[in-house]
C-alpha atoms as one frame of an Amber mdcrd trajectory, in Angstrom:
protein
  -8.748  -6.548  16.935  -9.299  -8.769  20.002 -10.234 -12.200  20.241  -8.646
 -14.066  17.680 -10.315 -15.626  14.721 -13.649 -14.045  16.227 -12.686 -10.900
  16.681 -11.026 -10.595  12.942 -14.065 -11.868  11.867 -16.187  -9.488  13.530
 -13.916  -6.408  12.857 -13.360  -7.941   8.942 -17.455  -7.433   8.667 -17.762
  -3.221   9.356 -16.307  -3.009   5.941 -18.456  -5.509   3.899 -21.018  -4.027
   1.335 -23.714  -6.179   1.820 -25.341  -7.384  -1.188 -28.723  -7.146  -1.423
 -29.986 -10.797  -1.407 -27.477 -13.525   0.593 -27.137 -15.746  -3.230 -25.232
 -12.240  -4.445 -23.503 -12.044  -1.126 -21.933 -15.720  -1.228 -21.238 -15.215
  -5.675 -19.560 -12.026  -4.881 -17.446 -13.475  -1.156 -16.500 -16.860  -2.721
 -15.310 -15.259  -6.465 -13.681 -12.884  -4.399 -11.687 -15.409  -2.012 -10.803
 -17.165  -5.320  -9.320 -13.763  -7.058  -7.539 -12.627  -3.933  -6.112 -16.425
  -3.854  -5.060 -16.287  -7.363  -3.242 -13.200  -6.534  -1.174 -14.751  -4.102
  -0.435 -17.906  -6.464   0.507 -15.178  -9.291   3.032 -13.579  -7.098   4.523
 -16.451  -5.860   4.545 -17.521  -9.593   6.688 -14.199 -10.476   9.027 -15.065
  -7.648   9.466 -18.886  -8.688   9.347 -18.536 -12.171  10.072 -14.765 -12.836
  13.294 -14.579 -10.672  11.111 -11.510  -8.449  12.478 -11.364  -5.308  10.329
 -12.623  -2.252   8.647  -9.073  -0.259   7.383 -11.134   2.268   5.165  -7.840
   3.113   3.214  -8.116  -0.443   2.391 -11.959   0.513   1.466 -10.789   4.103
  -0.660  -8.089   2.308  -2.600 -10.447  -0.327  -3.146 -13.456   2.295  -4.944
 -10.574   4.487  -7.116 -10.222   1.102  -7.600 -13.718   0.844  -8.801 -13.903
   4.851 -10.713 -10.992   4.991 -12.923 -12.937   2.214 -12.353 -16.213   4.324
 -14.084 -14.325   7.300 -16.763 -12.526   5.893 -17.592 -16.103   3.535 -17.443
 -17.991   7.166 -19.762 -15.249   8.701 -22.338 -15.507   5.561 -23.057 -19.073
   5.781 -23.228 -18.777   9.756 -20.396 -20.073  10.882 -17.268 -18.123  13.335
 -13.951 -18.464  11.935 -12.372 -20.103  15.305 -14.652 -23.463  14.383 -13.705
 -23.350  10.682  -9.871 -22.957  12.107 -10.411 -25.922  14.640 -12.241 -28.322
  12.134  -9.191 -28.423   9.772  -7.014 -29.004  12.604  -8.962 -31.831  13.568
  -9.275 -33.205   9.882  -5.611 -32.815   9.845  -4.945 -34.315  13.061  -7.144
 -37.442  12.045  -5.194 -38.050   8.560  -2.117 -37.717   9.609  -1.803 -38.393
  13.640   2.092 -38.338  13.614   2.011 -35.210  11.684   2.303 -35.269   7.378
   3.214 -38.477   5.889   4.149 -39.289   2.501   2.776 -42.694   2.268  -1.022
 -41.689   3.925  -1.118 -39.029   1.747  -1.031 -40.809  -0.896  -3.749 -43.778
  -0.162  -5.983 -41.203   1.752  -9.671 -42.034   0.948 -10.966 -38.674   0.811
């Protein structure tokens, strides 16, 4: 993998069975982001709530999952990963400029 975001992206995308019309191809990336995501809240609910120990290897392995959806989602509506990266850090950035804060989290407008 070379180039970052980009290059994930790009190398995430050899191993995604297109669907045959883009609507399928968005249902089945997005459900799939949202499963792979609730497999990492589930674990981390086993290790909270279950008394499971942390394998910091299993959450490494389900948040790759939940990006390789995250890429090939990005790449389906048009858009490289890098810019979706560097948009939140700029959202962030603009609510809290001083890093997070208690008090403008809770009276942000949006």
């Amino acid at each position: 993998m070379g180039n970052g975001f980009n290059g994930y992206q790009r190398d995430a995308k050899r191993t995604l069975n297109d669907s045959p019309a883009d609507i399928y191809k968005l249902a089945n990336l997005g459900m799939g982001l949202a499963g792979e995501a609730g497999e990492v809240c589930d674990y981390l609910k086993k290790v909270v709530f279950h008394g499971h120990s942390l394998d910091k290897e299993k959450v490494c392995d389900e948040l790759g999952d939940v990006l390789w959806y995250l890429a090939n989602l990005a790449d389906a509506v048009g858009v490289p990963l890098s810019k979706v990266a560097e948009d939140n850090i700029e959202k962030l950035k603009q609510r809290y400029p001083h890093g997070f804060d208690q008090i403008r989290s809770q009276k942000r407008a949006d």
